[in-house]
DRENDO-1510 file (C-alpha; in Angstrom, 1 decimal, always signed):
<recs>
REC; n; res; u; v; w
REC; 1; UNK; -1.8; +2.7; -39.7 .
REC; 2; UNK; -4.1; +5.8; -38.6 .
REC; 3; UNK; -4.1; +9.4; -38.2 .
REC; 4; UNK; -3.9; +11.0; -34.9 .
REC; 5; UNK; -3.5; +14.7; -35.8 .
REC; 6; UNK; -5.3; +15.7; -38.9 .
REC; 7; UNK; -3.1; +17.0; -41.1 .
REC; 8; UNK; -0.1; +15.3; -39.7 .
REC; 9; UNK; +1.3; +11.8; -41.3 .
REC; 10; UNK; -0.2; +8.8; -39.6 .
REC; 11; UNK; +1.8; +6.5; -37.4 .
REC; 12; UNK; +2.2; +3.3; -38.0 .
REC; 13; UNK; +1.7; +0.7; -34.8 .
REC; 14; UNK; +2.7; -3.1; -34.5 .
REC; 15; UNK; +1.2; -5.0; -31.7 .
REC; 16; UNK; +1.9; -8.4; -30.7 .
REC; 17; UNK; -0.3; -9.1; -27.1 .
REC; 18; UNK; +1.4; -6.6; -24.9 .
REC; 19; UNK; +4.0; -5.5; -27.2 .
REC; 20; UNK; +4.0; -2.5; -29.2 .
REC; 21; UNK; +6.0; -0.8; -31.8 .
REC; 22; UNK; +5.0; +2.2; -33.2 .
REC; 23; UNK; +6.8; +4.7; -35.9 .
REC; 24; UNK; +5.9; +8.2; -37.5 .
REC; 25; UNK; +7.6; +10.9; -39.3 .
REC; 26; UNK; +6.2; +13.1; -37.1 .
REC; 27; UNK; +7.7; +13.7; -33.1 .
REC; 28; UNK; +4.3; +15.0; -32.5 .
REC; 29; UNK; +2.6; +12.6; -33.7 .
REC; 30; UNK; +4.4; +10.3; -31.5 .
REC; 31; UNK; +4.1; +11.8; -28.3 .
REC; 32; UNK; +0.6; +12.0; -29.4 .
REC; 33; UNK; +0.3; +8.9; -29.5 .
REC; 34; UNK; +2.1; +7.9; -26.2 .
REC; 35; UNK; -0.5; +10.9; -24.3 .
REC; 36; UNK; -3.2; +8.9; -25.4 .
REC; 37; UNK; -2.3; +5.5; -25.0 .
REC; 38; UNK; -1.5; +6.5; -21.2 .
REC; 39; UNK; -4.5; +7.6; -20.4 .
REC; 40; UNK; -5.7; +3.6; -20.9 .
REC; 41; UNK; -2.8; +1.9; -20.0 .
REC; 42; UNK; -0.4; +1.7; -17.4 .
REC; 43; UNK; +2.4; +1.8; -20.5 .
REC; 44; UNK; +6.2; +1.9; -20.4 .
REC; 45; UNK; +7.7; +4.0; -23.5 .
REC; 46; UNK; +11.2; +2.5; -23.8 .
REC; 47; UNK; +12.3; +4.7; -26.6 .
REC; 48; UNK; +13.8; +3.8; -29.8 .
REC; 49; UNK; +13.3; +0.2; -30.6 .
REC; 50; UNK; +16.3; -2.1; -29.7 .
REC; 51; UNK; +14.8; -5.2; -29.3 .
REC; 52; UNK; +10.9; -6.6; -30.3 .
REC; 53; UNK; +9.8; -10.0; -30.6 .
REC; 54; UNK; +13.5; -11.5; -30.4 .
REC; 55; UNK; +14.6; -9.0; -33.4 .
REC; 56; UNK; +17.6; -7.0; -32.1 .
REC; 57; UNK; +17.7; -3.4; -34.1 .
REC; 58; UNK; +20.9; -1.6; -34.7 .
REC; 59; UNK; +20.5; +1.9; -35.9 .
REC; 60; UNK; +23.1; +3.7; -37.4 .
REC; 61; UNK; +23.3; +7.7; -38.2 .
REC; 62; UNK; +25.1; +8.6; -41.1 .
REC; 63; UNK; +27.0; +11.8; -41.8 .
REC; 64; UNK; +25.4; +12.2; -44.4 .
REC; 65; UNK; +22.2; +12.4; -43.0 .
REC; 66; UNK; +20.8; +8.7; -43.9 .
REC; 67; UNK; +19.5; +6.6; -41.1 .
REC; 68; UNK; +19.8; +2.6; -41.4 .
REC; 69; UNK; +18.8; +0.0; -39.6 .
REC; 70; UNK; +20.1; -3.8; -39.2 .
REC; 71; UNK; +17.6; -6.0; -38.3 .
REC; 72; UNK; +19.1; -9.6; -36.8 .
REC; 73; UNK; +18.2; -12.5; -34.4 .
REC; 74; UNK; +21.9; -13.6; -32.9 .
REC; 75; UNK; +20.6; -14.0; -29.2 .
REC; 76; UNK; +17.6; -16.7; -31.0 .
REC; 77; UNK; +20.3; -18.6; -33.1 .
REC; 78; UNK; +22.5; -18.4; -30.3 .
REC; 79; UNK; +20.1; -20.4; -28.2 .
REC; 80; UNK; +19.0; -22.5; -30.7 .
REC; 81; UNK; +22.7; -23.6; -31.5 .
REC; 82; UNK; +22.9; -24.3; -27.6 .
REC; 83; UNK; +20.2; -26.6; -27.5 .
REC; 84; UNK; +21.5; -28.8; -30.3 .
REC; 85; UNK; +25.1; -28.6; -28.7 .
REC; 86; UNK; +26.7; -26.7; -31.8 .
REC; 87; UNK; +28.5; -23.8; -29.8 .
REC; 88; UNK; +31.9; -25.3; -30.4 .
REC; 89; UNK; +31.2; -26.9; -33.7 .
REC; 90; UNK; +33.8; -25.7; -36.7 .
REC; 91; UNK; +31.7; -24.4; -39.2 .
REC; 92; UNK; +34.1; -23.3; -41.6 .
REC; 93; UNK; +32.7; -25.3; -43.9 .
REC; 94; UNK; +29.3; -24.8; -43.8 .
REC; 95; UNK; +29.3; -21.9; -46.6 .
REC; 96; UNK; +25.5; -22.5; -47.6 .
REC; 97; UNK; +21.9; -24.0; -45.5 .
REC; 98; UNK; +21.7; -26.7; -47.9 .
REC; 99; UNK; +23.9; -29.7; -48.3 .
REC; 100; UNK; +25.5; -29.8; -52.2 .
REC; 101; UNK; +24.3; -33.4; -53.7 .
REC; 102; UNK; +22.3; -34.6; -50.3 .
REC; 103; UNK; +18.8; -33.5; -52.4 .
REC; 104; UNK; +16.4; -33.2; -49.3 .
REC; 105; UNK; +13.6; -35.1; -51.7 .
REC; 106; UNK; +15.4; -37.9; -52.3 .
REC; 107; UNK; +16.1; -38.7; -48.6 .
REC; 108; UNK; +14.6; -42.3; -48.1 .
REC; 109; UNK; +12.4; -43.1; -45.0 .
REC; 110; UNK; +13.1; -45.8; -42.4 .
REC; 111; UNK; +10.8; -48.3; -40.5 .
REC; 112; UNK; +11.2; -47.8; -37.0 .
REC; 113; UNK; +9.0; -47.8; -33.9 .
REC; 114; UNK; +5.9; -45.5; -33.3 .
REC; 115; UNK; +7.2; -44.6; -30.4 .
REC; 116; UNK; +10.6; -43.7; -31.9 .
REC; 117; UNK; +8.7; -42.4; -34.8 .
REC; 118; UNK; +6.9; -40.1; -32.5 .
REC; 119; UNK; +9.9; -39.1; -30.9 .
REC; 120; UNK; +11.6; -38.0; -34.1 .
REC; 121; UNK; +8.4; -36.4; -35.4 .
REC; 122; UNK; +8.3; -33.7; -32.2 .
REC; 123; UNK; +12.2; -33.3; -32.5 .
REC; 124; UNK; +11.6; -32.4; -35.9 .
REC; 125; UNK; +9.1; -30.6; -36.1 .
REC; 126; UNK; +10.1; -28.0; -33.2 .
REC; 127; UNK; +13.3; -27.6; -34.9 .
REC; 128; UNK; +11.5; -26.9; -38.1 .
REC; 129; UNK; +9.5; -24.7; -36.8 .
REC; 130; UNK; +12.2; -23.0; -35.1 .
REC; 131; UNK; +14.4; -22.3; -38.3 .
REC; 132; UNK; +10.8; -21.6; -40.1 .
REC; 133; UNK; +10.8; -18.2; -37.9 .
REC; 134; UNK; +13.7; -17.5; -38.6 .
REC; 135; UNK; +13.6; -17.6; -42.6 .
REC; 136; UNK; +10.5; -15.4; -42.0 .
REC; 137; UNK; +11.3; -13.2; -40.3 .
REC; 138; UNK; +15.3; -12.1; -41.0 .
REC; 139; UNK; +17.0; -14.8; -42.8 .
REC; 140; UNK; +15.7; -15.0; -46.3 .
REC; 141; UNK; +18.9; -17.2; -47.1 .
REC; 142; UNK; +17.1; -20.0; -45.0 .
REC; 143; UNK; +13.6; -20.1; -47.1 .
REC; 144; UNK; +14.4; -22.4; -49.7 .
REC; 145; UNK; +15.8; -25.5; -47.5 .
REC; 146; UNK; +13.0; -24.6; -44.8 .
REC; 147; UNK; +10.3; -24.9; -47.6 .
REC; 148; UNK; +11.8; -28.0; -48.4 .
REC; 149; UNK; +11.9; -29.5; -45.0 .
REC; 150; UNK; +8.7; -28.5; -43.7 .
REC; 151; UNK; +7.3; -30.6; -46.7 .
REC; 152; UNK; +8.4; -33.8; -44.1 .
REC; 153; UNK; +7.1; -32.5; -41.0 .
REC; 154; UNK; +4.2; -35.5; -40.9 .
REC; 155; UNK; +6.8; -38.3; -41.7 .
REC; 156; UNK; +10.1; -37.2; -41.3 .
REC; 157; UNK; +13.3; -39.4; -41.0 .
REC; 158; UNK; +16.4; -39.5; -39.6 .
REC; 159; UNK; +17.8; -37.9; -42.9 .
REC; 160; UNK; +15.4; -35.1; -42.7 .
REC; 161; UNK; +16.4; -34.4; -38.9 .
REC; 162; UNK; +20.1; -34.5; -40.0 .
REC; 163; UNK; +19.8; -31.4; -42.8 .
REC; 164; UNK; +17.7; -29.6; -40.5 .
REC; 165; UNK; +20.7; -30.4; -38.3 .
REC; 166; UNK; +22.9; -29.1; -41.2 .
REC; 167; UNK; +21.3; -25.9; -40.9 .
REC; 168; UNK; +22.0; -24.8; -37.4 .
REC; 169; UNK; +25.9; -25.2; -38.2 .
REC; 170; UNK; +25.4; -22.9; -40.9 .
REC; 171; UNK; +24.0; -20.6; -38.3 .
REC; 172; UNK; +26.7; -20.9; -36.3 .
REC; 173; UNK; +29.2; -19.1; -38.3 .
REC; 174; UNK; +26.1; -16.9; -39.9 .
REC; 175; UNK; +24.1; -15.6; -36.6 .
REC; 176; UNK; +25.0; -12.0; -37.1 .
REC; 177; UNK; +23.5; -11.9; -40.8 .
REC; 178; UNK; +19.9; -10.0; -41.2 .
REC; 179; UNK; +17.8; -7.8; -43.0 .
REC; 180; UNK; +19.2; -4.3; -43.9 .
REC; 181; UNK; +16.8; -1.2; -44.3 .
REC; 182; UNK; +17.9; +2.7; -45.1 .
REC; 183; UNK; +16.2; +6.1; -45.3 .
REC; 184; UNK; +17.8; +6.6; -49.0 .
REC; 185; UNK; +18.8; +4.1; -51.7 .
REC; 186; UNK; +22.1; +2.8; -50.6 .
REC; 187; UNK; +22.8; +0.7; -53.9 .
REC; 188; UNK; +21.5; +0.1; -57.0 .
REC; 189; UNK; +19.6; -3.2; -57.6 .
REC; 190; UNK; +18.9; -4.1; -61.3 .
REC; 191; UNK; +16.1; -7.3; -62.0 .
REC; 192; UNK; +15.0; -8.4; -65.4 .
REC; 193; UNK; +11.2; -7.3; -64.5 .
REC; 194; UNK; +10.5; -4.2; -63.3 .
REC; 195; UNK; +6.4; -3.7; -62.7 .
REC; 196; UNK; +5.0; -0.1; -63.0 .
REC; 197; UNK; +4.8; +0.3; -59.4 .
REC; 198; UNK; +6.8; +3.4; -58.5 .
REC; 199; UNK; +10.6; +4.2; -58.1 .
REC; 200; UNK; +10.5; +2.7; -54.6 .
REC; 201; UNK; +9.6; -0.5; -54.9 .
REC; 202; UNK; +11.4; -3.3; -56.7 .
REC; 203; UNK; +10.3; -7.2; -57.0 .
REC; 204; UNK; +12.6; -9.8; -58.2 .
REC; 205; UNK; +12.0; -13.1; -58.6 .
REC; 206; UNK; +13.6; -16.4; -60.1 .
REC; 207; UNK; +13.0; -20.2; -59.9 .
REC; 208; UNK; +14.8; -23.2; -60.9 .
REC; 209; UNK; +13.8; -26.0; -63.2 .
REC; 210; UNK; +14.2; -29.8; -63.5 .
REC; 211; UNK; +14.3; -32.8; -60.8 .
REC; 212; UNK; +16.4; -31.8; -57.9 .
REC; 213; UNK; +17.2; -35.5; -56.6 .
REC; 214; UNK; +18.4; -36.7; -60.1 .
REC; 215; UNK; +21.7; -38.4; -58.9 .
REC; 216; UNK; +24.4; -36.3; -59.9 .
REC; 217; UNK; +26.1; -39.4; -61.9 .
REC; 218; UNK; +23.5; -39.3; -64.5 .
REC; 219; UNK; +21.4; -37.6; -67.0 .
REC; 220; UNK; +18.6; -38.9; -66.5 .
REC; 221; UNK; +15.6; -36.9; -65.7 .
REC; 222; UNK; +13.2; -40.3; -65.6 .
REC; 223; UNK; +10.9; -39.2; -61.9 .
REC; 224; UNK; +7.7; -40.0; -61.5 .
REC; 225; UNK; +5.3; -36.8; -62.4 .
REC; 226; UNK; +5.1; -34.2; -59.3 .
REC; 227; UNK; +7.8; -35.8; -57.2 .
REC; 228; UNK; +10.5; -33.0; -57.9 .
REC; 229; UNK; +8.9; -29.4; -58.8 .
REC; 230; UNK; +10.5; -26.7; -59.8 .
REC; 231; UNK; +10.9; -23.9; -57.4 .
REC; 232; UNK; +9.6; -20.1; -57.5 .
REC; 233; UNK; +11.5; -17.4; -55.3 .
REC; 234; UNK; +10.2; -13.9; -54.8 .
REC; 235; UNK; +12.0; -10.8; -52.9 .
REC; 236; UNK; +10.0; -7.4; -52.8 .
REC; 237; UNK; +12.4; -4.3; -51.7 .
REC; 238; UNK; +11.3; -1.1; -50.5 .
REC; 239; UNK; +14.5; +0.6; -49.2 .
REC; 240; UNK; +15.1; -2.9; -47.7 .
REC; 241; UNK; +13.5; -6.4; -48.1 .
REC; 242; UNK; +9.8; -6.1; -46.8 .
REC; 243; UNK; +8.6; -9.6; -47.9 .
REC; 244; UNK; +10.1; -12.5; -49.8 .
REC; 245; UNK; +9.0; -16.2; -50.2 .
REC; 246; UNK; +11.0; -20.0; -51.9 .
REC; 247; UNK; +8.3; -22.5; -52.4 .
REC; 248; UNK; +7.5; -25.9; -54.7 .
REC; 249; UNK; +5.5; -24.9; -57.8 .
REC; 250; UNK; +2.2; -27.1; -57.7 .
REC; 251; UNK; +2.5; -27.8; -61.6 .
REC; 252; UNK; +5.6; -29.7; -63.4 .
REC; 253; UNK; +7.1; -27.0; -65.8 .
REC; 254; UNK; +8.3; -28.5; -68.6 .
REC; 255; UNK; +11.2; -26.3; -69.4 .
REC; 256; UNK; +12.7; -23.3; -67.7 .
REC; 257; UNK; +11.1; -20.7; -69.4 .
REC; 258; UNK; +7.4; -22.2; -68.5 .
REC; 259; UNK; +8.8; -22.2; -64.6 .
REC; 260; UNK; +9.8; -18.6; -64.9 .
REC; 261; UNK; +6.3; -17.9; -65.8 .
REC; 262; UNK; +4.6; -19.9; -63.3 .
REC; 263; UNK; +7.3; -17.9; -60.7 .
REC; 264; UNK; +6.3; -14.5; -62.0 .
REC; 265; UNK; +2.8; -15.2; -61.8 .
</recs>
């Protein structure tokens, strides 16, 4: 962020090595800012943003004035789905990233080769890593299973490969979900904590408490101390999600009020 013309707003610039995206209230600002960068560079202004980084924009003008934005990374998941051999898969079924009763915690690791094992690991970990930028950057639905799988990135087993696996069929009937921002409130979002930081911006946050791979035949909650955490999930919303986060807590709560207060800490 910095201010080109005083008096003006200031613009607000992303770069990523030769990439750059750039935004102001101001048009003058703007073409400001494009005079002086040419007088460096040899740039190329493209206009309004479409794609950047593999995230495709869709803009939308309303009648009544408001201007949205859909953020999304089809062509990415596209790709990725390739590359597995997915495209024609039915994934009707695949309503969630996370497999009901297959707890990720609880899958058991094999013996096998250090050459298989090595083979797995990369496998594993580029798919990982490839879901991991995802849930980052425009698929919040995707942190809490990523969180969980990245865990297993230095020993991971067949298991671990498969709901990784799991994930890219959910993709394949999801790919066109995103992120969603607009100029004006477009609903109204109610949380149980409101902070006293201004009208526009909202945090919620939640977590989840007791052992995760307890088989769902029994009652039993009888793990060993730290194996199953509870889990703390945050979104912050300023006229659109602007950062969120699903993680293991690093303490054993021992009931659900003490992992809500771990979470909102």
């Amino acid at each position: 962020m910095g201010t080109i013309i005083e008096g003006e707003p200031p613009i607000y610039i992303g770069i990523y090595v030769d990439d750059i995206i750039y935004f102001c209230v101001s048009n003058s600002v703007e073409h400001k800012f494009e005079q002086t960068l040419g007088t460096f560079v040899n740039a190329n202004f493209m206009g309004q943003v479409s794609h950047f980084l593999g995230i495709e924009f869709q803009w939308d003008h309303h009648a009544d004035g408001r201007l949205s934005v859909t953020l999304t990374q089809e062509s990415f998941a596209e790709s990725l789905i390739d590359s597995l051999g997915f495209t024609h898969v039915n994934t009707s079924t695949y309503l969630t990233p996370y497999r009901s009763g297959h707890a990720i915690d609880s899958v058991s690791h094999e013996e096998m080769s250090s050459t298989n094992r090595d083979k797995l690991r990369l496998q594993y970990q580029s798919l990982v890593g490839s879901l991991n930028w995802l849930a980052h950057t425009t698929r919040p639905d995707l942190s809490t299973v990523i969180s969980l799988l990245a865990q297993h990135q230095a020993y991971p087993s067949s298991g671990h490969h498969e709901a990784a696996c799991y994930i890219v069929k959910y993709l394949a009937s999801t790919k066109h979900l995103g992120i969603y921002f607009a100029s004006q409130c477009h609903s109204i979002s109610e949380s149980f904590l409101h902070f006293p930081l201004g009208d526009k911006l909202m945090s919620m946050l939640d977590a989840n408490w007791g052992p995760r791979d307890a088989s769902l035949s029994t009652t039993t909650f009888d793990l060993p101390l730290f194996v199953s955490r509870s889990m703390s999930a945050f979104f912050i919303d300023i006229l659109g999600p602007v950062h969120w986060l699903s993680k293991q807590q690093s303490v054993t709560a021992s009931s659900s009020a003490e992992a809500e207060i771990y979470a909102t800490d």
